[in-house]
GURO-610224 format. One line per field, with one value per atom (N, C-alpha, C): residue in three letters; chain; x, y, z. Coordinates in nm, 2 decimals. Atoms other than C-alpha are relative to their C-alpha. Layout:
GURO-610224
res <- c(ala, ...)
chain <- c(A, ...)
u <- c(X, ...)
v <- c(Y, ...)
w <- c(Z, ...)
This chain:
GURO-610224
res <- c(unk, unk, unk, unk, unk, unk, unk, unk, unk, unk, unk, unk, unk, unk, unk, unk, unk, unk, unk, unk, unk, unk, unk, unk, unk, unk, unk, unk, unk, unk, unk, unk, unk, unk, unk, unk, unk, unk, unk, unk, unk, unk, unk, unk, unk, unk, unk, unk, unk, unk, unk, unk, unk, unk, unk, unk, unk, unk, unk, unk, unk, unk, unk, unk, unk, unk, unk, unk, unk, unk, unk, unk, unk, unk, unk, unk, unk, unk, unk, unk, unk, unk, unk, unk, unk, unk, unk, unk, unk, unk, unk, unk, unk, unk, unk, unk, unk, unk, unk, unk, unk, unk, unk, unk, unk, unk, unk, unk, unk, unk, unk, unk, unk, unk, unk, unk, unk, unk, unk, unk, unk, unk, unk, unk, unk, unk, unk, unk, unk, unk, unk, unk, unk, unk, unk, unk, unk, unk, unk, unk, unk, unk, unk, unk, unk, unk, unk, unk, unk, unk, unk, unk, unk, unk, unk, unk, unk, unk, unk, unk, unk, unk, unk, unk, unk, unk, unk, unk, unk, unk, unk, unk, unk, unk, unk, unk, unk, unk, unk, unk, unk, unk, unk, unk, unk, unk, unk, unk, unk, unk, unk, unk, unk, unk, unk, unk, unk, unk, unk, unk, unk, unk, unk, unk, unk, unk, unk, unk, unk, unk, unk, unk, unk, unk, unk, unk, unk, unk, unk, unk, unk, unk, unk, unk, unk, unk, unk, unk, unk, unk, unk, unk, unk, unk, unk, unk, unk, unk, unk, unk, unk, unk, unk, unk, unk, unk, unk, unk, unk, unk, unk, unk, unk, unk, unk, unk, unk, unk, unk, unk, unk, unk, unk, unk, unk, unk, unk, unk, unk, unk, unk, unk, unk, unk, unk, unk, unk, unk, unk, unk, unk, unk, unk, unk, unk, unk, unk, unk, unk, unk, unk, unk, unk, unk, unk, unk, unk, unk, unk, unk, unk, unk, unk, unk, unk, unk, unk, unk, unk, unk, unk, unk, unk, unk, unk, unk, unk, unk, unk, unk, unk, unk, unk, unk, unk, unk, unk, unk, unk, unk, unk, unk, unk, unk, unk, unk, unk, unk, unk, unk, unk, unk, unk, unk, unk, unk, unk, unk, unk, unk, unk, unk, unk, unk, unk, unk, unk, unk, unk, unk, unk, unk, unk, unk, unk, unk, unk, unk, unk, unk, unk, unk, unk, unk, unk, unk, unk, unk, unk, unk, unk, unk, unk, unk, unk, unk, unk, unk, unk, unk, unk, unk, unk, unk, unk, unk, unk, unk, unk, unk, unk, unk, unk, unk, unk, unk, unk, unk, unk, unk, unk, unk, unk, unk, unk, unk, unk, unk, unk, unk, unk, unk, unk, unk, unk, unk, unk, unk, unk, unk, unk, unk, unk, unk, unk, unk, unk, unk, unk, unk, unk, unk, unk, unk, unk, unk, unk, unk, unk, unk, unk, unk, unk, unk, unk, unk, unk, unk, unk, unk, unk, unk, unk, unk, unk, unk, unk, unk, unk, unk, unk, unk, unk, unk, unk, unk, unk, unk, unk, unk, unk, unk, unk, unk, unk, unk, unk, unk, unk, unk, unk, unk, unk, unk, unk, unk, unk, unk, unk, unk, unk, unk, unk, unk, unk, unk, unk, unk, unk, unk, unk, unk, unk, unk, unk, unk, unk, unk, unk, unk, unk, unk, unk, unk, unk, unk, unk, unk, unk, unk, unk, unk, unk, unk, unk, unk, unk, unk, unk, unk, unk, unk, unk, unk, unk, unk, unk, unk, unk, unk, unk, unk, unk, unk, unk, unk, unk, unk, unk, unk, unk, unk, unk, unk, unk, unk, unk, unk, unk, unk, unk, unk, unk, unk, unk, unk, unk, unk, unk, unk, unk, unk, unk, unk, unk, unk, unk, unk, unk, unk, unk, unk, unk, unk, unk, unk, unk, unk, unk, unk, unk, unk, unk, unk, unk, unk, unk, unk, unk, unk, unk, unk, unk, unk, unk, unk, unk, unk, unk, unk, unk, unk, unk, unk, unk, unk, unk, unk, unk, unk, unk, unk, unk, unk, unk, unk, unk, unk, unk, unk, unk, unk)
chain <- c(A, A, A, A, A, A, A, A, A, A, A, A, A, A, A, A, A, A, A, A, A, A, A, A, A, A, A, A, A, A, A, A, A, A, A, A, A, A, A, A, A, A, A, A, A, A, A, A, A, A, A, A, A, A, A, A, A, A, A, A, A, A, A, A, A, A, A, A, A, A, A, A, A, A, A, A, A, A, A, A, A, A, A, A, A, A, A, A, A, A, A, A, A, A, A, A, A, A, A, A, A, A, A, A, A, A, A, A, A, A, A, A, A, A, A, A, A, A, A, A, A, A, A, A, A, A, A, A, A, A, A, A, A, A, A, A, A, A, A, A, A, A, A, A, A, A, A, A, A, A, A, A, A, A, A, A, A, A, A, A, A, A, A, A, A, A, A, A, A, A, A, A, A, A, A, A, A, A, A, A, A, A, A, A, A, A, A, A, A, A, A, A, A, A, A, A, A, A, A, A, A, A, A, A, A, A, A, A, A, A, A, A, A, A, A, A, A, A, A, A, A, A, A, A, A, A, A, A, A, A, A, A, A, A, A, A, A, A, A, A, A, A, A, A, A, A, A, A, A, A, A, A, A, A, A, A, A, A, A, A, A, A, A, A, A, A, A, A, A, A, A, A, A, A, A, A, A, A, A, A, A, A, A, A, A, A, A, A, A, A, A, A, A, A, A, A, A, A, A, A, A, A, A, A, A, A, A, A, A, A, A, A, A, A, A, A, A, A, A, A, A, A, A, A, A, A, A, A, A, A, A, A, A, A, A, A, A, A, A, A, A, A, A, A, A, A, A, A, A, A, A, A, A, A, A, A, A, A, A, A, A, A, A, A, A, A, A, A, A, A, A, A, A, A, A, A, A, A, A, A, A, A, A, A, A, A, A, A, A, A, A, A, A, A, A, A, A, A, A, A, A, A, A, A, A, A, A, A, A, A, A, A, A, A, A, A, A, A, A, A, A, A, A, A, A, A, A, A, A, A, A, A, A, A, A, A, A, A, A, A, A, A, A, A, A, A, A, A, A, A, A, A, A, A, A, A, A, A, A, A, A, A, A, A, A, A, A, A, A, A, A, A, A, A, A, A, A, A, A, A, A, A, A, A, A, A, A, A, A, A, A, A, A, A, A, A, A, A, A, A, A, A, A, A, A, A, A, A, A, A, A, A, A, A, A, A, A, A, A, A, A, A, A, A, A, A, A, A, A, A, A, A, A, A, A, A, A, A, A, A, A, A, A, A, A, A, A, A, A, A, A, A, A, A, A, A, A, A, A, A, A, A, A, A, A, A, A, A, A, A, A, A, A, A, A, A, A, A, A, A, A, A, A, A, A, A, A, A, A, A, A, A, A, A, A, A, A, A, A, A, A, A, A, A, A, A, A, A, A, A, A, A, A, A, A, A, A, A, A, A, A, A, A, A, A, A, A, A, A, A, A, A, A, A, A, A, A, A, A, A, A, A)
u <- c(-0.11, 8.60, 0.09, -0.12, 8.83, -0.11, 0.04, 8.54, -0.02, -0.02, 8.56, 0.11, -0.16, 8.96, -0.06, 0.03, 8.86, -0.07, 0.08, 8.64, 0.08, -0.10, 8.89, 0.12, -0.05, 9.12, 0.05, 0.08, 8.91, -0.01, 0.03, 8.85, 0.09, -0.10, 9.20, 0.08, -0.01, 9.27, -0.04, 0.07, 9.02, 0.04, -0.06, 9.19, 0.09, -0.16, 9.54, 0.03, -0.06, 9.71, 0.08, -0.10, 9.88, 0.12, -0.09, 10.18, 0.05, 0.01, 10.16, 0.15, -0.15, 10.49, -0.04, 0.01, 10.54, 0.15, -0.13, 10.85, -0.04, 0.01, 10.88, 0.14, -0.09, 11.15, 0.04, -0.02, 11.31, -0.03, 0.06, 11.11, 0.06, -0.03, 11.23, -0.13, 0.17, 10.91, -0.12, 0.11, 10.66, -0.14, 0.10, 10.30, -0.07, 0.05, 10.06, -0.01, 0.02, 9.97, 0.09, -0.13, 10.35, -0.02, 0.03, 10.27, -0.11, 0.14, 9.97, -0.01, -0.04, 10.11, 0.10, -0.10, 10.36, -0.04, 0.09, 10.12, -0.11, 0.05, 9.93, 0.06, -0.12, 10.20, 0.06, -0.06, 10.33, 0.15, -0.13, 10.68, -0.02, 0.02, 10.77, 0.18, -0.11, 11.10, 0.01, -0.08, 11.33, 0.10, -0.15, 11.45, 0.05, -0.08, 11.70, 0.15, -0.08, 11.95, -0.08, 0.09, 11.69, 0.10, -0.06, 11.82, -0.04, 0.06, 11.77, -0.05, 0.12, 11.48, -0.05, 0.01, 11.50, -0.14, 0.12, 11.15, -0.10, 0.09, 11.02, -0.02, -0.07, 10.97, 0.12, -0.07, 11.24, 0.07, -0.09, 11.41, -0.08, 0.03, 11.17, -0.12, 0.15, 10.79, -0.06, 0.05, 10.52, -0.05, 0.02, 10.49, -0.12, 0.07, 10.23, 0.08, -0.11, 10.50, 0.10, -0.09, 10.75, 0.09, -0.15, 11.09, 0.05, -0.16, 11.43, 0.04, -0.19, 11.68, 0.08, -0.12, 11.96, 0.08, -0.15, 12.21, 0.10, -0.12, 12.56, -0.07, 0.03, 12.61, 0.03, -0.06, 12.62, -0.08, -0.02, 12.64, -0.21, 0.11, 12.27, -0.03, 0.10, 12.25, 0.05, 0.05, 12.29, -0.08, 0.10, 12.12, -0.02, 0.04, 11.99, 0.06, -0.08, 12.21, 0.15, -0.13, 12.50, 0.02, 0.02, 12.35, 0.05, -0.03, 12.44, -0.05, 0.07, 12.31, 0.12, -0.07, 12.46, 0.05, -0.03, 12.46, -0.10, 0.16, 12.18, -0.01, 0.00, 12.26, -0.02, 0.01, 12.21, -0.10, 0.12, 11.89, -0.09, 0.08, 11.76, -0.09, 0.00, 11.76, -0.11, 0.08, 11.62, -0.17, 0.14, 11.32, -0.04, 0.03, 11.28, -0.12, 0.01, 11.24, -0.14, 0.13, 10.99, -0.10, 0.10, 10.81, -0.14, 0.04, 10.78, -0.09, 0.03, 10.72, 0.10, -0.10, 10.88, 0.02, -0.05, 11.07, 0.08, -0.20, 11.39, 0.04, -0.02, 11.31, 0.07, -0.06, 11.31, 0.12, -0.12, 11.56, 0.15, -0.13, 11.84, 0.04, -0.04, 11.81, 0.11, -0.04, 11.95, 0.18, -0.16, 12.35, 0.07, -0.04, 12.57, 0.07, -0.10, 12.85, -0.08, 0.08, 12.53, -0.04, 0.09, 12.39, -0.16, 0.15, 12.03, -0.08, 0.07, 11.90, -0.01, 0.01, 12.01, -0.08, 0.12, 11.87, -0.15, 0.17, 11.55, -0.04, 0.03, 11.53, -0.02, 0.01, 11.62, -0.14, 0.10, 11.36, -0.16, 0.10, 11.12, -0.07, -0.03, 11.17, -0.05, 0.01, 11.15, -0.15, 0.14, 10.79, -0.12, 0.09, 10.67, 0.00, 0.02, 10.71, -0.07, 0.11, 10.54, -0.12, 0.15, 10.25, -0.07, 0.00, 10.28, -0.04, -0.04, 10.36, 0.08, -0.10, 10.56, 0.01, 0.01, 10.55, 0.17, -0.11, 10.90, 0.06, -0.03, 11.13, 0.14, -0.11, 11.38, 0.04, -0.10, 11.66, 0.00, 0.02, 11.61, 0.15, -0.17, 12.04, 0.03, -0.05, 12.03, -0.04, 0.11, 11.82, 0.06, 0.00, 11.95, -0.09, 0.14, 11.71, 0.06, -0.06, 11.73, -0.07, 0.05, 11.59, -0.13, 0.17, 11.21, -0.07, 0.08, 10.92, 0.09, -0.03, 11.16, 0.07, -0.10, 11.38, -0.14, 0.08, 11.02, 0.00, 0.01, 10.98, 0.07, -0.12, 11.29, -0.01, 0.09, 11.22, -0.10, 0.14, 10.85, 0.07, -0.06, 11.02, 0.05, -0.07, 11.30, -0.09, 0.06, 11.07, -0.09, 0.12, 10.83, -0.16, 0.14, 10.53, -0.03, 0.05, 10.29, -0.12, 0.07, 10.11, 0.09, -0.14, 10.27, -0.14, 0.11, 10.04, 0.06, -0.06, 10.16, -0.12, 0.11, 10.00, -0.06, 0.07, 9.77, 0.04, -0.09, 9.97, 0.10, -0.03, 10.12, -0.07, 0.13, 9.84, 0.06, 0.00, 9.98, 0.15, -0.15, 10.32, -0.03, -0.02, 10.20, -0.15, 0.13, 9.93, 0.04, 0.00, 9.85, 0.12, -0.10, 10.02, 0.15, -0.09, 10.31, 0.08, -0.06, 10.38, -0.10, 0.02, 10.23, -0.07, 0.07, 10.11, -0.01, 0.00, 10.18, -0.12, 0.10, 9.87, 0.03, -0.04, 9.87, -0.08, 0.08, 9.68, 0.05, -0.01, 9.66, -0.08, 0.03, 9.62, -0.08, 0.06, 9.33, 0.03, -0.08, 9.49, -0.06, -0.01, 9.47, 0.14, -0.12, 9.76, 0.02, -0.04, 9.87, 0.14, -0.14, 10.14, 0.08, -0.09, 10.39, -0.07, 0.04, 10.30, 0.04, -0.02, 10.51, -0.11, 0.14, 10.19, -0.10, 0.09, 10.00, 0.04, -0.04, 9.98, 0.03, -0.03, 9.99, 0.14, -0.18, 10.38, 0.09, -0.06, 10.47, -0.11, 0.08, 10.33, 0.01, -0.07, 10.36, -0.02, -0.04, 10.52, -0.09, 0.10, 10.27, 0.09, -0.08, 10.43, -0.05, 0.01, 10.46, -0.05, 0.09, 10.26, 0.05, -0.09, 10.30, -0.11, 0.09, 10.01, 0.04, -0.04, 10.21, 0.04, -0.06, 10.32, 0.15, -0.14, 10.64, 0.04)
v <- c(-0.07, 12.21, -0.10, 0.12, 11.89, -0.03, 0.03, 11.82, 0.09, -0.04, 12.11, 0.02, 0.01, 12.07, -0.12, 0.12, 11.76, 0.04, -0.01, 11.89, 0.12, -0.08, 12.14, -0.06, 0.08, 11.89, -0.08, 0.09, 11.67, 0.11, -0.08, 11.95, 0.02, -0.02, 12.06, -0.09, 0.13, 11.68, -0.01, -0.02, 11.70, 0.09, -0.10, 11.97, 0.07, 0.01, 11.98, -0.02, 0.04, 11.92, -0.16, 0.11, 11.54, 0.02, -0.01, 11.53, -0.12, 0.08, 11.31, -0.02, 0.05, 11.12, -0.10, 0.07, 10.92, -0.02, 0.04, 10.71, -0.07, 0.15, 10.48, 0.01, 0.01, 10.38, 0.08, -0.06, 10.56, -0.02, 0.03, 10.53, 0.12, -0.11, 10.70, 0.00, -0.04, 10.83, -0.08, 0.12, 10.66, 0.05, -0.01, 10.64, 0.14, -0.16, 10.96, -0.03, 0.01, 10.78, 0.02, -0.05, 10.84, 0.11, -0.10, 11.16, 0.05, -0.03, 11.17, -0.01, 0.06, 11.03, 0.11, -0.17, 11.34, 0.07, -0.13, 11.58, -0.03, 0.02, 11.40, 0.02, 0.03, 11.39, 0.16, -0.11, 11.68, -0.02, -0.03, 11.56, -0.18, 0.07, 11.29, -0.06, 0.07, 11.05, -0.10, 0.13, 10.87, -0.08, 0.09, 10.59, -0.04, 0.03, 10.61, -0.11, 0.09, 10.36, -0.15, 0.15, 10.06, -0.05, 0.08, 9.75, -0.01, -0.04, 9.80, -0.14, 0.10, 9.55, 0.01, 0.08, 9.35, 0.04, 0.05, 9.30, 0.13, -0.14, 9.68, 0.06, -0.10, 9.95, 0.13, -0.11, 10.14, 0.07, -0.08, 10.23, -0.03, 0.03, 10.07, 0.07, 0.01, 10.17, 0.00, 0.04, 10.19, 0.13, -0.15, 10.51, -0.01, 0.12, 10.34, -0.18, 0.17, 10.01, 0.04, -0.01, 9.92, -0.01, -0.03, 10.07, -0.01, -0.01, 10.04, 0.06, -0.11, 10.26, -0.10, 0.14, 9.96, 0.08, -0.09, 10.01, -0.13, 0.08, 9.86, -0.13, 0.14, 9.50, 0.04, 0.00, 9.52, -0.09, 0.09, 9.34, -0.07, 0.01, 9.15, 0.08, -0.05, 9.33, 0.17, -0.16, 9.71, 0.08, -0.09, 9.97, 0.10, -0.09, 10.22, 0.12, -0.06, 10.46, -0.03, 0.08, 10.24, -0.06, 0.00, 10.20, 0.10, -0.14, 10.38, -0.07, 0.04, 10.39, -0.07, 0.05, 10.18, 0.09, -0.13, 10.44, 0.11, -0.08, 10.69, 0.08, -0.10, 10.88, -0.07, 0.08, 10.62, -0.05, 0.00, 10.55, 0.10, -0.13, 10.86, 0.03, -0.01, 10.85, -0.08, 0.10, 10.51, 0.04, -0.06, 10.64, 0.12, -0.08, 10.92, -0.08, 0.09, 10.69, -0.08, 0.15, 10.43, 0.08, -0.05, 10.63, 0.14, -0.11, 10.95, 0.13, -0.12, 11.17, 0.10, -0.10, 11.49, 0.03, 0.02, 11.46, 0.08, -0.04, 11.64, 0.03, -0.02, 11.87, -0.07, 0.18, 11.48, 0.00, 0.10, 11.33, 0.07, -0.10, 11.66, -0.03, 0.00, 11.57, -0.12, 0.13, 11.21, 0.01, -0.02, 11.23, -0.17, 0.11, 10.94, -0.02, 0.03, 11.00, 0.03, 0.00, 11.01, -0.09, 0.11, 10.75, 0.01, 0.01, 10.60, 0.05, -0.11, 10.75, 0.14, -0.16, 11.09, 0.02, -0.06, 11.12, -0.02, 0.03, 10.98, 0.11, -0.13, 11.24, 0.11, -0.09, 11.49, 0.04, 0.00, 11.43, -0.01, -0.02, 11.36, 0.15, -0.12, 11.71, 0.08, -0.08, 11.87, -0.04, -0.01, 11.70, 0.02, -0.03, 11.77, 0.17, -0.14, 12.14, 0.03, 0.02, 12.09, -0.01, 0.02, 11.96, 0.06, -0.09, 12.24, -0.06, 0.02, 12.00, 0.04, -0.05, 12.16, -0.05, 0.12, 11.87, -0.02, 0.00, 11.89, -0.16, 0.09, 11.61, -0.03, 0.06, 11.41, -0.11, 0.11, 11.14, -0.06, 0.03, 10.85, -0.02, 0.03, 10.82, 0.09, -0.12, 11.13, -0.04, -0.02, 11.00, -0.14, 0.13, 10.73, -0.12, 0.06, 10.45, -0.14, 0.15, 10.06, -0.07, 0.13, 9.83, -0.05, 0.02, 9.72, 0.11, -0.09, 9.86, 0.10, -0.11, 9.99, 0.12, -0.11, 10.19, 0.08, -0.09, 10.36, 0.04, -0.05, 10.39, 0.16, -0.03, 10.53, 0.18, -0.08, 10.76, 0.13, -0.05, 10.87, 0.11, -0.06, 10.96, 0.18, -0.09, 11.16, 0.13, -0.09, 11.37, 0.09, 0.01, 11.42, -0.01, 0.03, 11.24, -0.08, 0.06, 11.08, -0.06, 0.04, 10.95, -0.08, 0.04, 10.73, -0.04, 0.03, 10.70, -0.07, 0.14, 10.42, -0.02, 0.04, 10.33, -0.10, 0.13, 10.06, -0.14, 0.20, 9.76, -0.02, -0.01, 9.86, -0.09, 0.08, 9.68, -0.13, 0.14, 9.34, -0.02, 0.00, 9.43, 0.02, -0.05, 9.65, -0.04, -0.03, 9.67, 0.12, -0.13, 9.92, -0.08, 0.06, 9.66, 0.02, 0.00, 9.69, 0.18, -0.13, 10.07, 0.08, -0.04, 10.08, 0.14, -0.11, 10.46, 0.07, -0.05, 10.58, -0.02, 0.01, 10.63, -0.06, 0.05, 10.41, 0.02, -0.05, 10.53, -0.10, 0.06, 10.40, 0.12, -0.11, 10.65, -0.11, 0.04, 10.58, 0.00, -0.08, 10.61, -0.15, 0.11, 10.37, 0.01, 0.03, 10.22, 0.07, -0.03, 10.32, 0.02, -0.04, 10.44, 0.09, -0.09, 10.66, 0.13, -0.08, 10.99, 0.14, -0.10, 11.15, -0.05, 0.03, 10.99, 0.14, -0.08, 11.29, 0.10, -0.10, 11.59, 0.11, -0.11, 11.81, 0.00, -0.01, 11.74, -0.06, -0.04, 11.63, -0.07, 0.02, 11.59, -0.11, 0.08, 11.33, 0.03, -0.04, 11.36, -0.06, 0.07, 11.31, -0.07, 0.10, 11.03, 0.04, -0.01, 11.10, -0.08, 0.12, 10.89, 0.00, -0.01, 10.81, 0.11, -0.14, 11.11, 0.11, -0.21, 11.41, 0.02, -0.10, 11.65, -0.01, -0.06, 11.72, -0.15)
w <- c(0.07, 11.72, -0.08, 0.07, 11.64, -0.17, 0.13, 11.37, -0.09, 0.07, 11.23, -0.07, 0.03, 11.19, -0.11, 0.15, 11.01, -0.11, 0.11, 10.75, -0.03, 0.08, 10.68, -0.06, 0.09, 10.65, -0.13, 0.11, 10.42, -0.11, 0.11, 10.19, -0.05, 0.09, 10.14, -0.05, 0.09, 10.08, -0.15, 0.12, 9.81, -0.09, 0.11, 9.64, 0.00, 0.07, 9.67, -0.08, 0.12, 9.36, 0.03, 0.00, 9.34, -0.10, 0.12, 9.18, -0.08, 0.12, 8.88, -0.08, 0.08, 8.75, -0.12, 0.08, 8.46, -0.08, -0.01, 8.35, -0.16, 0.10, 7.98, -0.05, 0.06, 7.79, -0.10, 0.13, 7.50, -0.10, 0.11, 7.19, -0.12, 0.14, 6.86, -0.10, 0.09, 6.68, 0.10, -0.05, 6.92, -0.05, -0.02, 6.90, 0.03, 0.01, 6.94, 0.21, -0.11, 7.29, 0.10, -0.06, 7.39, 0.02, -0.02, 7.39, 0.08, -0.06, 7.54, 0.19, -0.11, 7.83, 0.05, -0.01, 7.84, 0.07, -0.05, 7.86, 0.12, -0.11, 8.08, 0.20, -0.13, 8.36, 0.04, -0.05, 8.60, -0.06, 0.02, 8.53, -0.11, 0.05, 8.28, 0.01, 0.03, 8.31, -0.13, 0.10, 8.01, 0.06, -0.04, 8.16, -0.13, 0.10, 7.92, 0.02, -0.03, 8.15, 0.02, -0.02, 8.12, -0.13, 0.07, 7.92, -0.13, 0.14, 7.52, 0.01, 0.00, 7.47, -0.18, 0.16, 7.08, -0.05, 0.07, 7.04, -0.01, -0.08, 7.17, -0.13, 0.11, 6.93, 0.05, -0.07, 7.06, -0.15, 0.12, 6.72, -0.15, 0.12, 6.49, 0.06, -0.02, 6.42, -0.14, 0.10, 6.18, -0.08, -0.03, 5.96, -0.12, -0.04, 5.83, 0.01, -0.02, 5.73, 0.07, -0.08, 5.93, -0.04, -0.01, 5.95, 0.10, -0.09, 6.14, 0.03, -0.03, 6.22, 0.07, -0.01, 6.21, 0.15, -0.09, 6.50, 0.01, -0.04, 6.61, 0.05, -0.08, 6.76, 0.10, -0.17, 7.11, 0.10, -0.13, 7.44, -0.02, -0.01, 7.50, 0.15, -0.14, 7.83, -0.03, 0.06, 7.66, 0.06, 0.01, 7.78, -0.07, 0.11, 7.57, 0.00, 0.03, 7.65, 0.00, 0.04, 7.54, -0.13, 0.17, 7.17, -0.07, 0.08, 6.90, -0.15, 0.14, 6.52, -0.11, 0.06, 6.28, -0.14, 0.11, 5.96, -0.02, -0.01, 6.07, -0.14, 0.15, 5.73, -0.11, 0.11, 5.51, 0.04, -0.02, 5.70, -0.01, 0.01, 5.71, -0.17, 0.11, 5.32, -0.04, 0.08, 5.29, 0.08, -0.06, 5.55, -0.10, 0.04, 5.35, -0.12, 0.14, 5.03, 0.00, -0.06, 5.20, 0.05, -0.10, 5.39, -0.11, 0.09, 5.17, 0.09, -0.06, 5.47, 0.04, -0.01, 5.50, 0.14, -0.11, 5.82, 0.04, -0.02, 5.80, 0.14, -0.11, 6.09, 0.10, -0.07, 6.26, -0.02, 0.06, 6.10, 0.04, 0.00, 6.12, 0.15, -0.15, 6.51, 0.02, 0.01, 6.46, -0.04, 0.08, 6.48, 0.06, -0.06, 6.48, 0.08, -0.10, 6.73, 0.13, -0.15, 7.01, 0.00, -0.02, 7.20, -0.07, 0.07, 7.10, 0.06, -0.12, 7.43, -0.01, 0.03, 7.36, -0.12, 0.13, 6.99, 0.02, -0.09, 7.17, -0.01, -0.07, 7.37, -0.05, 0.08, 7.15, -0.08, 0.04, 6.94, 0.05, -0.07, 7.19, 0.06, -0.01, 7.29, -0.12, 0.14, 6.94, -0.04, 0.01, 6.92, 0.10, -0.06, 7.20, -0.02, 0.05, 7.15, -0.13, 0.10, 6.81, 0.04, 0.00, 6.97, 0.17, -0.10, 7.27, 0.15, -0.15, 7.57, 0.04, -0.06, 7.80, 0.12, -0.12, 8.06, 0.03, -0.04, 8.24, 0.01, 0.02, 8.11, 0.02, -0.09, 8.32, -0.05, 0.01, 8.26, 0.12, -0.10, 8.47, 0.09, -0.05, 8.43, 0.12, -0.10, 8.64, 0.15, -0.11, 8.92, 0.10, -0.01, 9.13, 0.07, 0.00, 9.13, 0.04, 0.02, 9.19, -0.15, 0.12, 8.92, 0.01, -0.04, 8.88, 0.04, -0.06, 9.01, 0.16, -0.14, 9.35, -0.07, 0.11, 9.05, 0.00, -0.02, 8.98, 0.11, -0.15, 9.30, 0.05, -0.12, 9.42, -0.13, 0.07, 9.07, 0.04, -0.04, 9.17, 0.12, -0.12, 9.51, 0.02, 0.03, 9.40, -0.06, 0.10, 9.18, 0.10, -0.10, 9.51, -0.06, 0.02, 9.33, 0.09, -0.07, 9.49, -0.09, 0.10, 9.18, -0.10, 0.12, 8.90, -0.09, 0.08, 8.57, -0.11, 0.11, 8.28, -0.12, 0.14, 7.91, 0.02, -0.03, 7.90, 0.02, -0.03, 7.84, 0.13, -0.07, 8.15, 0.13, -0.08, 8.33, 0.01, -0.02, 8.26, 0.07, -0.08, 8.49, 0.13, -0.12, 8.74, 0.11, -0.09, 9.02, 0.14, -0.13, 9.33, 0.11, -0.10, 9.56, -0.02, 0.01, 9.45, 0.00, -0.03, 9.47, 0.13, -0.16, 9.84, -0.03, -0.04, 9.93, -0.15, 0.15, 9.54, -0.03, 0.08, 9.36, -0.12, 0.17, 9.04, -0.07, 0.10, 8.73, -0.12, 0.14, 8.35, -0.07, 0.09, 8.06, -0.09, 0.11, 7.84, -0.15, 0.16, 7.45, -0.03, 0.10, 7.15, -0.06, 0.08, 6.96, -0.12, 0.12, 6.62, -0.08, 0.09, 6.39, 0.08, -0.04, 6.46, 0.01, -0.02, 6.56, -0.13, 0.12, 6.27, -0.15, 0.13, 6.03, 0.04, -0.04, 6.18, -0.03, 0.05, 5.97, 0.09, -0.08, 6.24, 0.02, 0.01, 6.23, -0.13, 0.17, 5.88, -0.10, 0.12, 5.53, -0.03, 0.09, 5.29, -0.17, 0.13, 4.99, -0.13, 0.07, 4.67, -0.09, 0.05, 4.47, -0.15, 0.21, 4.04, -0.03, 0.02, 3.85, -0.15, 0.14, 3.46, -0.04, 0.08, 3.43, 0.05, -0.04, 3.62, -0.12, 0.11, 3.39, 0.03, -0.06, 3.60, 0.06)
């Protein structure tokens, strides 16, 4: 009898559902693999209270060249939802100019008297509905966490996952040891441009030449 409890067990082990979490920083325009990582995930967190990080793409990317969105001077220990944009309207312009993709939709989300966290978000939001994720998305400010891998943690927890899945370059921070009974995953994707280079969310504008008519 007991072994047949076990093999009933074991089966509905096997096919329970896990519940799959996923956490990154705030990226304005990220990558396609940002996204990919969204949709991948039962629930997806913006730690939008992590420490704004210089060298990241958090505000800059590549639409194919790389752009900015300038912001204020602030503190070196900032976190990202303690930034704010330096003249988002007078960037928006020059993005338009450089880039020559038709964004606005984007762009109209971008206000200046919000943090850089929120317009994230926002926009994070407004593309994922474009590209019909509807992966339930959480603020990590909301959640209270500690710092490092125990902040995911404490995170994953709160959410009741029992899964945590990360982008590839994630590999060179984290390992299984370190998030104990948590299942740890890595999403397979490739790098690239920004994800607003991809017609399926905007155009680009054909540039005049000295042979248009118009």
């Amino acid at each position: 009898m007991g072994s047949i409890t076990q093999k009933i067990v074991l089966i509905y082990a096997l096919y329970v559902h896990s519940m799959l979490i996923s956490c990154h920083q705030p990226y304005l325009f990220p990558y396609k693999g940002y996204f990919d990582l969204i949709r991948r995930a039962d629930k997806f967190i913006v730690y939008d209270d992590a420490k704004y990080m210089k060298a990241k793409y958090v505000n800059r990317n590549y639409f194919p060249n790389l752009f900015t969105f300038r912001l204020k001077k602030h503190s070196d220990y900032a976190k990202m939802n303690e930034c704010y944009f330096y003249d988002i309207e007078e960037d928006k312009v020059l993005f338009k100019r450089k880039t020559g993709l038709n964004a606005d939709k984007y762009l109209k989300l971008l206000k200046q008297k919000d943090t850089l966290s929120r317009n994230i978000v926002r926009t994070i939001k407004k593309i994922c509905r474009d590209l019909g994720i509807d992966t339930p998305i959480y603020l990590a400010s909301k959640i209270p966490h500690r710092t490092s891998v125990e902040g995911l943690i404490d995170m994953i927890q709160a959410l009741d996952g029992d899964s945590y899945i990360n982008l590839p370059g994630g590999k060179e921070l984290y390992n299984q040891d370190m998030f104990g009974d948590i299942k740890l995953k890595f999403l397979k994707t490739e790098t690239g441009p920004s994800v607003l280079c991809s017609e399926e969310l905007c155009t680009r504008k054909k540039r005049k030449t000295r042979h248009s008519l118009w």
